[in-house]
C-alpha positions in Angstrom: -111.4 87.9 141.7 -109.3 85.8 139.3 -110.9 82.2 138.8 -109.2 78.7 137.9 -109.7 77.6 134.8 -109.2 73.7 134.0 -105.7 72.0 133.8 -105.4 68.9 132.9 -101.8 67.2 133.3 -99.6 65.3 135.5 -97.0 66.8 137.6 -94.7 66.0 140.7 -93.8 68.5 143.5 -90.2 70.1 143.6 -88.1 68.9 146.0 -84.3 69.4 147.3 -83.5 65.9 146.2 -84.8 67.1 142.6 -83.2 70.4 141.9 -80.4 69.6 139.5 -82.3 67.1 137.4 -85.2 70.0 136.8 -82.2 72.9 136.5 -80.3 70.6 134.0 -82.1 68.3 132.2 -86.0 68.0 130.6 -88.1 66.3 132.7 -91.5 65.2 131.1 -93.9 66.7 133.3 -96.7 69.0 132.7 -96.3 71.5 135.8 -94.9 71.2 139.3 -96.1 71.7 142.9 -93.9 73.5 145.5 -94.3 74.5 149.2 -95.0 77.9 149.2 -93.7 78.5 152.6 -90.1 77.8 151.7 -90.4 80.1 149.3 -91.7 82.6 151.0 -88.5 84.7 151.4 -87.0 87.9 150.3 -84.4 86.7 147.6 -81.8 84.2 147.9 -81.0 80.3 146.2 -84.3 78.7 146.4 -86.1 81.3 145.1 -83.5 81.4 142.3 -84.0 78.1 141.6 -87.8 78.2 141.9 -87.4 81.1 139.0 -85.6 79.0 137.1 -87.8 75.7 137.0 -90.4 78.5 136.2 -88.9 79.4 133.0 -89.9 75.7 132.2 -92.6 74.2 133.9 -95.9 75.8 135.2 -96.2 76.1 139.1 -98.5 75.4 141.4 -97.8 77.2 145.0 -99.4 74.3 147.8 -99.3 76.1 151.2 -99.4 74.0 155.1 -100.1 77.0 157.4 -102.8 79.5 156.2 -105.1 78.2 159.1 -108.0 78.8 157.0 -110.3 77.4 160.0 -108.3 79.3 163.0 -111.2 80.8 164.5 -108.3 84.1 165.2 -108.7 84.9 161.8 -105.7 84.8 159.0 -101.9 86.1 160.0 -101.7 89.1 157.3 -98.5 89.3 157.0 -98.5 85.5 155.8 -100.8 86.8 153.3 -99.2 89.6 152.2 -95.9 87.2 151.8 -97.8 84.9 149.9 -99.2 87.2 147.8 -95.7 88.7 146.7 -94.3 85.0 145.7 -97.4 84.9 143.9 -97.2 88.1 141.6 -93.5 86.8 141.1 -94.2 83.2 140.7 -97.4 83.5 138.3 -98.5 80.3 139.6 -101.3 78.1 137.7 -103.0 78.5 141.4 -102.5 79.1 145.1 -103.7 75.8 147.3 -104.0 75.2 150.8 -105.7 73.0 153.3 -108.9 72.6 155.3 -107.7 72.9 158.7 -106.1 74.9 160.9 -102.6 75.0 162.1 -102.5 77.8 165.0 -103.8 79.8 167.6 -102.8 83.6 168.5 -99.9 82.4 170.0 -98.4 79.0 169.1 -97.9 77.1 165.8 -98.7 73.9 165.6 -96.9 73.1 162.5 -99.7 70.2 161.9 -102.6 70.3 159.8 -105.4 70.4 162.7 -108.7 68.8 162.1 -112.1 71.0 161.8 -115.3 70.1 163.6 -118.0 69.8 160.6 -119.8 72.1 162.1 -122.5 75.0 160.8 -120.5 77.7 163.0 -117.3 76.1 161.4 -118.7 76.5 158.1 -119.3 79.9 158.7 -115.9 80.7 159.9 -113.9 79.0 157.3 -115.8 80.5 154.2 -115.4 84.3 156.3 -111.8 83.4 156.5 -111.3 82.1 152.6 -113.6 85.4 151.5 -110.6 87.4 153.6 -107.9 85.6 151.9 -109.0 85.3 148.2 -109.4 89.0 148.4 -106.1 90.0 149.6 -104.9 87.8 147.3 -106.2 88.6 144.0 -107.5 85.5 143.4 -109.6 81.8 143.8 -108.5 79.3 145.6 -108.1 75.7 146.1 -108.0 73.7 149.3 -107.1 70.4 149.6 -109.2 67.9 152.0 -106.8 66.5 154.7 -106.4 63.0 156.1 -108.0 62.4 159.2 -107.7 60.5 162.8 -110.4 61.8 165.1 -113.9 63.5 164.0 -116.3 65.4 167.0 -119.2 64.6 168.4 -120.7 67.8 167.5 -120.4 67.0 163.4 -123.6 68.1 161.3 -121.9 67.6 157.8 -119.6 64.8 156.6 -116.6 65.7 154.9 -117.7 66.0 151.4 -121.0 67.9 152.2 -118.5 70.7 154.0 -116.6 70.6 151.3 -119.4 71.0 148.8 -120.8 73.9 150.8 -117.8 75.6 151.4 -116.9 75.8 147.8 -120.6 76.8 147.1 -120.4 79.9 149.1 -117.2 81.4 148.9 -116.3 80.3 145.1 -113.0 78.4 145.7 -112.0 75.3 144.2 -111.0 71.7 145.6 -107.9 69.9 145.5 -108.7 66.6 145.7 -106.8 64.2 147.6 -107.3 60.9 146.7 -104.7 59.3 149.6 -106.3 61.4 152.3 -109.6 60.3 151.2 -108.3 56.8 151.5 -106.9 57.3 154.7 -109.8 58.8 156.7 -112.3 56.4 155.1 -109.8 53.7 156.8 -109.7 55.1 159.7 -113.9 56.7 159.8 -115.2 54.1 158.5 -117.1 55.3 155.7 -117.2 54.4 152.2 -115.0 56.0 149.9 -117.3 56.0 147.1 -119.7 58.1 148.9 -117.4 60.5 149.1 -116.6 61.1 145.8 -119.9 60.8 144.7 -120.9 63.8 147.3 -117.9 66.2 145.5 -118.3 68.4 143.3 -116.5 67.4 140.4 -116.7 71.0 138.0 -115.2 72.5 141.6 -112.2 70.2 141.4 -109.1 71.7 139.5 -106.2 68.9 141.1 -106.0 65.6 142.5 -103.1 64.7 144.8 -101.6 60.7 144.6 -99.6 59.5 147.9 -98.7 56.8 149.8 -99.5 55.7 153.3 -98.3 53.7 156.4 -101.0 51.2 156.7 -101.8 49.3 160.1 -105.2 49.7 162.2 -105.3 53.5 162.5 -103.9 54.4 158.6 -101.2 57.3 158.8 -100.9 60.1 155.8 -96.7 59.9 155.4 -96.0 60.4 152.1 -93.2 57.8 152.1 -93.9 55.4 149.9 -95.5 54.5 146.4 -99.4 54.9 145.3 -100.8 51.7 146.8 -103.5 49.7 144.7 -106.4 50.7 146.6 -105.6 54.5 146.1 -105.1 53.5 142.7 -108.2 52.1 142.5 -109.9 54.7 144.0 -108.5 57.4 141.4 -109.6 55.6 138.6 -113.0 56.0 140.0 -112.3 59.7 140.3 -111.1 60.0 137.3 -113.9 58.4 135.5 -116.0 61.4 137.4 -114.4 64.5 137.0 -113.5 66.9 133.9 -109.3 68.0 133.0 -107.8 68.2 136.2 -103.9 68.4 137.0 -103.1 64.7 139.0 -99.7 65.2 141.0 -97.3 62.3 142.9 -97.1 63.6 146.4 -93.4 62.6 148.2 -92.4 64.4 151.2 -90.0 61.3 152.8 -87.7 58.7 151.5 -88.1 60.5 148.5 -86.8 58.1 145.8 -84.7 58.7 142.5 -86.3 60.7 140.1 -87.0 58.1 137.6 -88.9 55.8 140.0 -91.5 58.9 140.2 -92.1 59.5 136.9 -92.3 55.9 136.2 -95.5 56.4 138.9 -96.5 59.4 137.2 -96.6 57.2 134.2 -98.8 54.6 136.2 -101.3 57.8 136.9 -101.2 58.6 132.9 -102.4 55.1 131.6 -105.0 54.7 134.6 -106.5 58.1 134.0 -106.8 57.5 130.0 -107.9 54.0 130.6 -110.9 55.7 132.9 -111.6 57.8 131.2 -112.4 55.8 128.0 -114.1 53.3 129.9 -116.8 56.3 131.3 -117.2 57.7 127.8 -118.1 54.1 126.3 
């Protein structure tokens, strides 16, 4: 199985909005992130274009609907899709979510929250051993922002996490937002959490924004607020070369406005960093 060797750089996903100043111009990033599922296709314009941006930038393919913890098992023909974009694409690495997202017969088209259970556990690392074997490779899944937790929990977050990347091999994509989020909306400290990851697992950390109010909603619709910042310069004062991406999915602003928050990431990160090593 092909593993994920360290990255370290700053990136932003590849959206519509973004095309022609990626297909036209130089853009000072260091890879980008795309939705595998549009991509997922037999030819046509956006896989053009996703060749294209290729030619220049590195690519990370970031997937919403393996349903790693549907207890039905993985769709293979989603897999086998996935894998052909990846043997085109050459991607730095495939990443998905902890959750799942259907049953046998519906969609939800929602990243569904797992119970933190030991049967779950189970499950989810059976299903990630199917899917990194058909496709070729190590993964990384992403920790998702959360609004309800089960009564029936035996782990926290993190400790799943840890486990789950312990026993199958995978990595972590680190979301600092969504850890902001559910701590918000848990109750828990923040700090614990990142304290309880493992940081050599962790290949990519994820930067978003939030609508804020008593229950904290994951919308990806406005800028890094301070507390997120905050919280990745903690991370980043923890964890080895990792690739740090601006996540935004919605009111998705002019291209200079991101990079000048991709800049923000750049000087927090170095200033972390030096302030850990002194």
């Amino acid at each position: 199985m092909q593993s994920v060797p360290p990255f370290g750089g700053f990136g932003l996903g590849l959206r519509r909005d973004h095309y022609r100043d990626f297909l036209e111009g130089e853009v000072p990033v260091d890879f980008v992130e795309v939705i595998s599922e549009n991509f997922m296709i037999d030819g046509g314009r956006p896989l053009r274009i996703l060749e294209q941006v290729r030619a220049k930038h590195p690519v990370i393919l970031h997937g919403v609907s393996m349903s790693i913890g549907s207890a039905h098992g993985l769709d293979p023909d989603h897999l086998a899709r996935l894998r052909t974009l990846a043997d085109r694409i050459d991607p730095l690495w495939v990443s998905d979510h902890l959750c799942w997202t259907r049953t046998s017969a519906h969609n939800s088209h929602d990243l569904l929250p797992m119970p933190l259970t030991r049967d779950a556990l189970d499950l989810v690392c059976d299903n990630i051993d199917r899917a990194q074997e058909g496709l070729g490779r190590a993964l990384l899944f992403e920790n998702p922002s959360s609004y309800l937790s089960f009564p029936q929990d035996e782990f926290t977050e993190w400790q799943f996490l840890a486990e789950m990347s312990r026993r199958t091999g995978c990595y972590l994509l680190l979301d600092v937002n969504n850890i902001h989020v559910s701590a918000h909306n848990h109750g828990f400290d923040p700090l614990d959490y990142l304290a309880g990851i493992p940081a050599e697992r962790v290949r990519q950390v994820h930067l978003a924004g939030h609508t804020p109010g008593e229950i904290v909603i994951d919308t990806h619709d406005r800028p890094v607020c301070d507390a997120v910042w905050a919280l990745f310069a903690r991370a980043m004062a923890l964890l080895g070369p990792v690739a740090v991406m601006i996540e935004r999915d919605d009111a998705i602003p002019p291209l200079p406005e991101l990079l000048a928050e991709l800049d923000r990431a750049r000087s927090i990160a170095a200033t972390a960093r030096l302030e850990a090593a002194a």
